[in-house]
VEXDREN-2710 file (C-alpha; in Angstrom, 1 decimal):
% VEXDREN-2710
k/r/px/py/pz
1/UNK/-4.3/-17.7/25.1
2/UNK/-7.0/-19.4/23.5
3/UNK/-10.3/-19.7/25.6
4/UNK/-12.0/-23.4/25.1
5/UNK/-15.2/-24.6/26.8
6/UNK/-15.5/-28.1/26.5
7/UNK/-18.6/-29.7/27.6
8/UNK/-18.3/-33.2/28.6
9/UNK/-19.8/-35.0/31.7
10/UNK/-17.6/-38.2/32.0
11/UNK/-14.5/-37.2/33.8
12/UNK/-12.4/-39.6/32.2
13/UNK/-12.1/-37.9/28.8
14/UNK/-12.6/-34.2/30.8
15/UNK/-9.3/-34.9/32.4
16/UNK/-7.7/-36.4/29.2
17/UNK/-8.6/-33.6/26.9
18/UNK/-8.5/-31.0/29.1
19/UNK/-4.7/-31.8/30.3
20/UNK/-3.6/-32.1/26.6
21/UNK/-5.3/-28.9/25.6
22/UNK/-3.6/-27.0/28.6
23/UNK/-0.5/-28.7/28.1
24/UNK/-0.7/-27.3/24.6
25/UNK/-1.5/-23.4/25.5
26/UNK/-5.0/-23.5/25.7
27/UNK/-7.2/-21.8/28.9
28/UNK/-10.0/-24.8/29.3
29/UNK/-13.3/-24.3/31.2
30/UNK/-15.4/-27.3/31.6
31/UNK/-19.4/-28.3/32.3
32/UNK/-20.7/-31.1/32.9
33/UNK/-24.2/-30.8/31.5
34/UNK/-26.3/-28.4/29.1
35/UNK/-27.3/-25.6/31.0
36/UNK/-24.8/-25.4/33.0
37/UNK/-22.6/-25.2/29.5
38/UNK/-25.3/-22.0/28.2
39/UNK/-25.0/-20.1/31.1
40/UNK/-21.0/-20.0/30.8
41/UNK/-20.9/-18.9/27.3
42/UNK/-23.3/-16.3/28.5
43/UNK/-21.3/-14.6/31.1
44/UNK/-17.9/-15.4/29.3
45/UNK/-16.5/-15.1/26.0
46/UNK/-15.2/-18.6/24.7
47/UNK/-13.0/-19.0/21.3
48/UNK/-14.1/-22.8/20.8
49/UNK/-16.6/-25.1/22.2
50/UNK/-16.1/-29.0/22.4
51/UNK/-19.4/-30.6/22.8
52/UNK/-20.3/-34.2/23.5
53/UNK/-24.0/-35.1/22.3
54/UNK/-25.1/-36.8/25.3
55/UNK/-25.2/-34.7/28.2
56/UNK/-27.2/-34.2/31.4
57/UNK/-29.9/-31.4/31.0
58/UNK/-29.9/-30.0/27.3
59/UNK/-28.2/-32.3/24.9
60/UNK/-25.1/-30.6/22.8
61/UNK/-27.6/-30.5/20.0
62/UNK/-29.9/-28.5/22.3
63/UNK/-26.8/-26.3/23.3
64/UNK/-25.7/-26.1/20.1
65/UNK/-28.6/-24.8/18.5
66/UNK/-29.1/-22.1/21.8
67/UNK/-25.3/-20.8/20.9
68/UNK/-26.6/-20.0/17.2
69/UNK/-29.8/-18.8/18.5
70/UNK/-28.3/-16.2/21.0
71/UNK/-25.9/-15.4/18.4
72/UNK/-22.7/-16.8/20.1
73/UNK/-20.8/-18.0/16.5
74/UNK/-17.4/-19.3/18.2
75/UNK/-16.6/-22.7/16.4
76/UNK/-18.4/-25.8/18.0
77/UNK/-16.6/-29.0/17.5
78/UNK/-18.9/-32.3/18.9
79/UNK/-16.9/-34.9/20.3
80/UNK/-19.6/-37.6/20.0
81/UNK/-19.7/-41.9/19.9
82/UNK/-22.9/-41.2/17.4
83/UNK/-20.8/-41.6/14.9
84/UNK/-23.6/-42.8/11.9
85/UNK/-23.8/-40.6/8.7
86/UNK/-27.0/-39.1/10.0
87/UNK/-25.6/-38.1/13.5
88/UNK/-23.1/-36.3/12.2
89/UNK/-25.1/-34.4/9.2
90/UNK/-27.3/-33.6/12.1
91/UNK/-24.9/-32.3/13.6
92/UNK/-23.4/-29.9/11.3
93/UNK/-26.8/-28.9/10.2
94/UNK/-27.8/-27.2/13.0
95/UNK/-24.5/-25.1/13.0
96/UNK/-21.9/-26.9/14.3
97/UNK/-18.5/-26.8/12.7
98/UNK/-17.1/-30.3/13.0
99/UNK/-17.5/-33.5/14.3
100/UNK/-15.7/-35.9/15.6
101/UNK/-16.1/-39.4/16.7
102/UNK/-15.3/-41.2/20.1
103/UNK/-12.8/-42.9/20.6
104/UNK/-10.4/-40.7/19.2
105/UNK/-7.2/-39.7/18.9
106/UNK/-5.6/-36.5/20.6
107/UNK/-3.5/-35.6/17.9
108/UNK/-6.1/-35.2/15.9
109/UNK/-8.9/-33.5/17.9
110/UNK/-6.2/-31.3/18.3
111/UNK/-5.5/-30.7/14.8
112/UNK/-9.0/-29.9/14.0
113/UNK/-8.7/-27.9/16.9
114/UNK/-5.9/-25.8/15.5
115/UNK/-7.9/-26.0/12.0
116/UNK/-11.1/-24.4/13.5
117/UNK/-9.4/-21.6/15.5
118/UNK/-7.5/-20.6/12.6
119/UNK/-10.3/-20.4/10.2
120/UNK/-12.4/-18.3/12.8
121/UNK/-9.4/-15.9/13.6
122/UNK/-9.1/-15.7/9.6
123/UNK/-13.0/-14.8/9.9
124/UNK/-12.4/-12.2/11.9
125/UNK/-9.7/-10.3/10.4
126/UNK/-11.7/-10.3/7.2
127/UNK/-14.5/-8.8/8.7
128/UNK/-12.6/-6.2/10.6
129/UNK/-11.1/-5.3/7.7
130/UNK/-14.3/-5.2/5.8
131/UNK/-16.0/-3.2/8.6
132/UNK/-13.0/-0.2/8.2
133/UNK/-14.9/0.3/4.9
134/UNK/-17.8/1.2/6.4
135/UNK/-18.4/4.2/8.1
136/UNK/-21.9/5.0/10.6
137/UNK/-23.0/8.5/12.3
138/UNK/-26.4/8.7/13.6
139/UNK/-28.2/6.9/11.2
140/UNK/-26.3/7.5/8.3
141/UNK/-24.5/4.0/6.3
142/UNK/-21.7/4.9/3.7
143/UNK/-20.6/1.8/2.6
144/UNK/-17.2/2.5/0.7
145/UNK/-16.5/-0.6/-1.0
146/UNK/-20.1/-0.1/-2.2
147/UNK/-20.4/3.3/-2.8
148/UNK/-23.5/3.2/-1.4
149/UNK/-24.9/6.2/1.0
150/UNK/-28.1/5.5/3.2
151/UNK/-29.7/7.3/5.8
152/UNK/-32.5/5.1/8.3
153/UNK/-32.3/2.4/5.7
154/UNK/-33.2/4.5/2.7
155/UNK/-30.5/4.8/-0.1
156/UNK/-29.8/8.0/-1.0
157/UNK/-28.3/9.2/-4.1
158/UNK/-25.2/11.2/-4.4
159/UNK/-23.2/12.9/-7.2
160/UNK/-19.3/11.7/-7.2
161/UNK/-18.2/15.2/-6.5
162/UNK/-20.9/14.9/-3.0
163/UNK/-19.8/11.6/-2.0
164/UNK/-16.0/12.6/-2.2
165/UNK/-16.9/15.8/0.2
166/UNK/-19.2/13.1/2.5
167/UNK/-16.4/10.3/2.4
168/UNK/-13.8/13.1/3.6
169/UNK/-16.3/14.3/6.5
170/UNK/-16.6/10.9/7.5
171/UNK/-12.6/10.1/7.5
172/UNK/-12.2/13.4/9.7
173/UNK/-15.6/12.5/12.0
174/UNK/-15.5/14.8/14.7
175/UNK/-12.2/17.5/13.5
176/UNK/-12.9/21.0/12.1
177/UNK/-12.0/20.9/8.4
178/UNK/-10.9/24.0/6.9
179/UNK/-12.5/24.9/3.4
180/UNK/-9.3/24.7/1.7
181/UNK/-8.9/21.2/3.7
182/UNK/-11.9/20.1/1.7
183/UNK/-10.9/21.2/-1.0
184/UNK/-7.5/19.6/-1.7
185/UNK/-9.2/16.2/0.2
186/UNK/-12.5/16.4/-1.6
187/UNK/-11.2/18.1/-5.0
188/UNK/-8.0/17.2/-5.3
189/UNK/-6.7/20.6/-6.9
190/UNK/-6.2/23.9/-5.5
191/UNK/-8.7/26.0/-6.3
192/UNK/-9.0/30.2/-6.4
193/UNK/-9.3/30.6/-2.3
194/UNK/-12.3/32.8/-2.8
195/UNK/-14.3/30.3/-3.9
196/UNK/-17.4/29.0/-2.5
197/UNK/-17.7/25.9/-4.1
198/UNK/-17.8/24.1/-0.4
199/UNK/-20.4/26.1/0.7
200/UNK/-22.6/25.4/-2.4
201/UNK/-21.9/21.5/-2.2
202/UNK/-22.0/21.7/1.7
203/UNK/-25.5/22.8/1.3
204/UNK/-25.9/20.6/-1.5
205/UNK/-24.9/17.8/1.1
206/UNK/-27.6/18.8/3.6
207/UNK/-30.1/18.7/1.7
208/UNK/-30.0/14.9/0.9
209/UNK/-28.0/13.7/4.0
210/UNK/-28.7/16.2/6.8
211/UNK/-32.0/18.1/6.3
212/UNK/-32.2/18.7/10.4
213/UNK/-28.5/20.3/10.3
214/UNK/-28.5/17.6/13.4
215/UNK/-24.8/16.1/11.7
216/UNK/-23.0/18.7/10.0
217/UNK/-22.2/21.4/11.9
218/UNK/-20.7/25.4/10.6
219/UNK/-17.7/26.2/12.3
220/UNK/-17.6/30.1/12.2
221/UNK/-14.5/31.7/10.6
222/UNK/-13.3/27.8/10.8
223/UNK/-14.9/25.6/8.6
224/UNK/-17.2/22.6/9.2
225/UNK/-17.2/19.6/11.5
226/UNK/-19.3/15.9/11.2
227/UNK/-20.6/15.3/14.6
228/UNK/-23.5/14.3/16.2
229/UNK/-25.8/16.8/18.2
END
């Protein structure tokens, strides 16, 4: 269930919207004024926030801007009767997502409702799925989408044949890797089993990555392991 704080302090349209928007599935908080509106998207999490402009306390442009600031990036829809050109440029300008003026019509706040939540929840996925690309231990960034490897900030450069070995380290954070796991993950071919080319790009590896040995770790008679100290 969708969480909504709507932020209105004329009871009139608080008990309109708020009993279509439950009727309709939706879990609605309310304040009446500014402040009290900040404080509640503090100390909960809120999909959507309907703010009217002219409120007790902090005005919705005052909460709004507080909400960016404290980087709270739910939707904010304003539910305003400052319906001129400039109001509602001002209003998206200082990072709200729509506007929409009073009177209105409840189908339709709660089609842009639908519209908002949906774009955010698109959002979302895209970034999650963005973030599975990236993988962080200690302060080491490997961006895989990239191909980019840095370490406190600083990019570091790595042969294809390194960054295969660090990518399959990463996938396997944490799990003892034999050296003829690395070598049919990292190589892709069987080599001759009494090879050492792991150890020599292992050590190539710690050299740029892992000077400290603080990430990865020997394994006696095992292999090696990506953790953190």
């Amino acid at each position: 269930m969708k969480k909504i704080l709507l932020v209105e302090d004329e009871t009139s349209v608080v008990d309109f919207i708020k009993k279509g928007l439950t009727e309709g599935n939706y879990e609605v908080s309310v304040a009446f004024d500014g402040n009290t509106a900040i404080n509640m998207a503090l100390e909960s999490s809120f999909d959507l926030f309907i703010l009217d402009i002219m409120l007790p306390d902090k005005n919705g442009l005052e909460v709004c801007k507080e909400l960016r600031i404290r980087n709270i990036k739910s939707p904010v829809l304003f539910l305003s009767a400052l319906g001129t050109s400039e109001n509602i440029a001002l209003g998206l300008n200082i990072g709200a997502d729509d506007y929409l003026v009073k009177p209105f019509k409840f189908i339709e706040l709660h089609a842009r409702i639908n519209a908002l939540l949906r774009r955010s929840s698109q959002k979302e996925d895209s970034q999650e799925e963005k973030s599975k690309n990236v993988y962080l231990i200690g302060d080491l960034m490997v961006n895989d989408d990239a191909k980019t490897v840095a370490k406190n900030g600083n990019v570091i450069s790595l042969t294809a044949t390194e960054y295969r070995l660090l990518l399959v380290l990463l996938k396997n954070k944490g799990k003892v890797l034999s050296r003829i796991d690395i070598l049919e993950s990292a190589w892709d071919i069987n080599f001759n089993l009494g090879t050492n080319v792991v150890d020599v790009y292992i050590n190539y590896l710690r050299k740029k990555i892992d000077p400290e040995n603080e990430l990865i770790h020997t394994v006696v008679g095992m292999g090696y392991i990506l953790k953190e100290k």
